[in-house]
C-alpha positions in Angstrom: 15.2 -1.0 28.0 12.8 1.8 28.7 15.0 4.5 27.4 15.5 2.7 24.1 11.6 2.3 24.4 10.8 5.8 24.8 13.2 7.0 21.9 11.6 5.0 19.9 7.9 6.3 20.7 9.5 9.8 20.3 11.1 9.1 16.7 7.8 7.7 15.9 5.7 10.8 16.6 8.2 13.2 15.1 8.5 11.2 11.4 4.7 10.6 12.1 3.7 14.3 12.9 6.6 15.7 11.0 5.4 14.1 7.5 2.0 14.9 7.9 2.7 18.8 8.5 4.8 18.8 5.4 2.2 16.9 3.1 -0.5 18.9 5.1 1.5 22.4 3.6 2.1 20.7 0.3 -1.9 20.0 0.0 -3.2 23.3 0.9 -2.4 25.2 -2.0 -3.4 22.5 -4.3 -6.7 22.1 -2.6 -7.0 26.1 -2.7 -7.6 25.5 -6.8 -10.9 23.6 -6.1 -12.4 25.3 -2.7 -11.6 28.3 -0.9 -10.1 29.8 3.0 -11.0 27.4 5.7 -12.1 24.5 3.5 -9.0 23.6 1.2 -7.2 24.4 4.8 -9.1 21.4 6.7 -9.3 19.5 2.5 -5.3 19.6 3.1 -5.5 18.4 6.8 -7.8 16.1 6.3 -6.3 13.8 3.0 -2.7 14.2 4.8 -3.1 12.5 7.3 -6.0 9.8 6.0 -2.9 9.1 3.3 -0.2 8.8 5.9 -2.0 6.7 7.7 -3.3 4.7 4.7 -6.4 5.2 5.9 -8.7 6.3 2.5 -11.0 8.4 4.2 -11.8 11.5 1.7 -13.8 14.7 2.4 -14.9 14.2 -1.2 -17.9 12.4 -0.3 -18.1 8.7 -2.4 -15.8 10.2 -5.0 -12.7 10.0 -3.2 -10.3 11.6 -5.5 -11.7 11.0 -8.4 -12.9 14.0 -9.5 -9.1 15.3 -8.7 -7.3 12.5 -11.0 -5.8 14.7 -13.6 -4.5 16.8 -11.0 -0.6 15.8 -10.4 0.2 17.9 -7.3 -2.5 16.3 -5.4 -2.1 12.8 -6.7 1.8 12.7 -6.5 1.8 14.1 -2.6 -1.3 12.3 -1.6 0.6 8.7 -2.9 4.2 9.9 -1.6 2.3 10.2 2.1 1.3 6.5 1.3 4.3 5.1 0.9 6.1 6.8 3.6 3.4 5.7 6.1 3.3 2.0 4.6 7.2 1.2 4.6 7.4 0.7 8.0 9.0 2.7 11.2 11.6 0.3 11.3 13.0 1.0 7.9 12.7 5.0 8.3 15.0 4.8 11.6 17.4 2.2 9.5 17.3 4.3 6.7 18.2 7.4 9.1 21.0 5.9 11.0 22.5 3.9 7.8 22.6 6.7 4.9 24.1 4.1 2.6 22.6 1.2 1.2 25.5 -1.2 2.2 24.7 -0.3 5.3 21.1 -0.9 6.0 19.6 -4.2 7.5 18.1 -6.9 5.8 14.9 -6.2 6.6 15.4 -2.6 5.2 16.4 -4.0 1.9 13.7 -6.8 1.6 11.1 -3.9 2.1 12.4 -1.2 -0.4 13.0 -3.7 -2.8 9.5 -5.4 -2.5 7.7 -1.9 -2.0 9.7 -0.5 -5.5 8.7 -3.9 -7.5 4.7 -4.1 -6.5 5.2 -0.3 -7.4 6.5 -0.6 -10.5 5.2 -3.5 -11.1 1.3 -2.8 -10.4 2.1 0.6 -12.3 2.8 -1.2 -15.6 0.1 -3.7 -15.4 -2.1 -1.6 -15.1 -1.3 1.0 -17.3 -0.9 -1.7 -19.7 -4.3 -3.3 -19.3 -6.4 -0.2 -19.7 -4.3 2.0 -21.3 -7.4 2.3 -24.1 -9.9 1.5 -21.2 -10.3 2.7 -18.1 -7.8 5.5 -18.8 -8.9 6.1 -22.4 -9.6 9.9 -21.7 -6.4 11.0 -20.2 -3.3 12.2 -22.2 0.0 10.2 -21.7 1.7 11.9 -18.6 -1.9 11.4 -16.9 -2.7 8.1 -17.6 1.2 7.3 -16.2 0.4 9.1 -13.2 -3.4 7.3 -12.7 -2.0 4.0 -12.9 1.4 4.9 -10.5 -1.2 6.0 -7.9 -3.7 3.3 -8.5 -0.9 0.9 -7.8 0.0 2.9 -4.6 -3.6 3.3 -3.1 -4.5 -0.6 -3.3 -1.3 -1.3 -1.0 -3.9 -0.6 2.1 -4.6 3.2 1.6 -8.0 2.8 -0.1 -7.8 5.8 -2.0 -10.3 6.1 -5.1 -8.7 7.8 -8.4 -10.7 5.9 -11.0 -14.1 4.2 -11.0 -13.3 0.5 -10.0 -16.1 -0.2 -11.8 -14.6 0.7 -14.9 -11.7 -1.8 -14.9 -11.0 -4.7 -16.3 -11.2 -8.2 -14.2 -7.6 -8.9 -14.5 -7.2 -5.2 -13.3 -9.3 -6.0 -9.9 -7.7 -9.0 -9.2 -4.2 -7.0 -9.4 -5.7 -5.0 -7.2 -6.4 -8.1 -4.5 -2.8 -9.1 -4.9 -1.8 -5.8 -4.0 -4.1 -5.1 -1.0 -3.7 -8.8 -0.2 0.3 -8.1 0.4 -0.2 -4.5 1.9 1.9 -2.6 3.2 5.3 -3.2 5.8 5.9 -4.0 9.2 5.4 -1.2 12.0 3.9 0.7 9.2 0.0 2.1 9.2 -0.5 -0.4 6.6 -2.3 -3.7 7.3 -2.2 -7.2 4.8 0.1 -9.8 5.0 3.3 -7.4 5.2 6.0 -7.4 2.1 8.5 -9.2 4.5 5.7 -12.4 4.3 5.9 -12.3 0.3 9.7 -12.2 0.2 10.0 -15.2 2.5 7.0 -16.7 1.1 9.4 -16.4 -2.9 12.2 -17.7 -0.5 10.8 -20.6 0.5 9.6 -21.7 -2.8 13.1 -20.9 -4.2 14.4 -23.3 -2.0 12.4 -26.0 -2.2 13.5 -25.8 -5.7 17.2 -25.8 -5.2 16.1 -28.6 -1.9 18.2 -26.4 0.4 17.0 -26.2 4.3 17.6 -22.7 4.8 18.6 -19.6 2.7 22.1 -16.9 2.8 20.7 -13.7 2.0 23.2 -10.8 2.8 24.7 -12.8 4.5 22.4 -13.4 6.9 20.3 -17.3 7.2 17.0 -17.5 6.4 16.1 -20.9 8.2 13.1 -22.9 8.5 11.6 -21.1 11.6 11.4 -17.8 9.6 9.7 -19.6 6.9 6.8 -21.4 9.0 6.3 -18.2 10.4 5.0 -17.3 6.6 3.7 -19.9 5.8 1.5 -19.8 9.0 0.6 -15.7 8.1 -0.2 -17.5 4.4 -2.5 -20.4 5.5 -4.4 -17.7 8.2 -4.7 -15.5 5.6 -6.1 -17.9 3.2 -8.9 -20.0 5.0 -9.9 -16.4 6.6 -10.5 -15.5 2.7 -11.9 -18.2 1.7 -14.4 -19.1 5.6 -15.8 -15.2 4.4 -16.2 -15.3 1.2 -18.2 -18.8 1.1 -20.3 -17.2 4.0 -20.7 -13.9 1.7 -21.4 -16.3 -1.3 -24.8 -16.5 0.8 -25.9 -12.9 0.6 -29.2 -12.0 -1.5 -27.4 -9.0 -2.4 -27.4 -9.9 -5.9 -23.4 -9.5 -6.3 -20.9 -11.2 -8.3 -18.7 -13.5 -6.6 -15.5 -11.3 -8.2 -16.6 -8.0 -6.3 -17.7 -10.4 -3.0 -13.6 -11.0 -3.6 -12.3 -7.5 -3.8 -14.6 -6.5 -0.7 -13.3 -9.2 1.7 -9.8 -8.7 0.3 -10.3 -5.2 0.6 -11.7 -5.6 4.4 -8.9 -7.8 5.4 -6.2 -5.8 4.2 -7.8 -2.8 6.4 -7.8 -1.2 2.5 -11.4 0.0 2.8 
């Protein structure tokens, strides 16, 4: 109804306004260490809410954040304001009401559990993979930190911390996976949502085990649920694939693997 409605809209502008003010706070002493008064004020402004709203948009020109990767305050808030704006409004109101995990919904735990692993996940690939490459000049704690945010920034923010230039071709196609999946429902995040992969690992699971539908906290996972992904899936993939072979076309001169991560990175609204 249209009181439920506008309670909603309401909770969205306060998490939406209220997170960016905070990281907006946060930023502006960190940005005070590179530029002075008025600048690192709007510097602060400016990244918070391009992060929140996984936007990518930097003031620093075509460095993006870059020249600021060894700098943890910056990094760590910038990526935090990522992931709060990518999980979804859905799951911050669940999370609100709920406290507990027992008693969040489903679709809460699909998406902090899916969010954490492509997290985690992307973080140890890649600081696995260029551990002696693309982060070869950074100390321990920074090339942790590099990789953590890397991870973060390809799940639709668009961020730059590192010349993509640099890594290696198993990195950038990481990288497409992640941008590929994106970010949650209702969240400022685009790609095929982390709700789609689950289902998608669902459906396969039970095509192994030849079951029709799936219990999953108790609640069915039936075939309706998993056409629905499959759909988002197929949509997803002849999009790809219709762009790329008309990209393929281009007298650009450019490889067919960074022809990839572009339309990925378009699709996904990554930037």
């Amino acid at each position: 109804n249209k009181s439920n409605m506008r309670r909603y809209v309401a909770h969205i502008l306060i998490w939406t306004f209220g997170v960016e003010m905070i990281g907006f706070i946060l930023l502006i002493p960190a940005f005070h260490q590179y530029v002075k008064g008025g600048r690192a004020v709007w510097n602060a402004f400016f990244t918070s809410i391009s992060a929140f709203c996984n936007a990518g948009f930097s003031v620093y020109d075509g460095d993006s954040l870059i020249n600021l990767n060894k700098d943890p305050f910056i990094l760590l808030i910038t990526a935090c304001l990522i992931i709060l704006g990518g999980i979804g409004f859905l799951v911050v109101e669940d999370v609100w009401k709920g406290k507990v995990w027992r008693r969040f919904k489903l679709h809460t735990k699909v998406v902090l559990v899916v969010t954490g692993v492509l997290l985690i996940g992307g973080t140890i690939w890649i600081m696995a993979a260029e551990y002696s490459h693309a982060l070869k000049d950074m100390n321990f704690g920074q090339k942790l930190l590099n990789a953590f945010f890397l991870s973060t920034t390809a799940r639709t923010a668009g961020f730059a911390n590192i010349d993509l230039n640099t890594l290696k071709g198993g990195t950038v196609w990481l990288l497409n996976f992640l941008m590929f999946v994106g970010a949650s429902p209702s969240s400022t995040g685009g790609g095929i949502k982390t709700t789609t992969l689950f289902i998608l690992i669902v459906s396969v699971l039970m095509l192994i085990r030849q079951k029709r539908y799936a219990v999953i906290n108790k609640q069915m996972i039936g075939d309706a649920i998993v056409k629905r992904a499959n759909t988002v899936l197929i949509m997803a993939i002849l999009i790809f694939g219709i762009s790329l072979g008309i990209m393929t076309y281009s007298d650009a001169g450019i490889t067919q693997n960074k022809l990839a991560f572009e339309q990925v990175s378009a699709y996904s609204t990554t930037g």
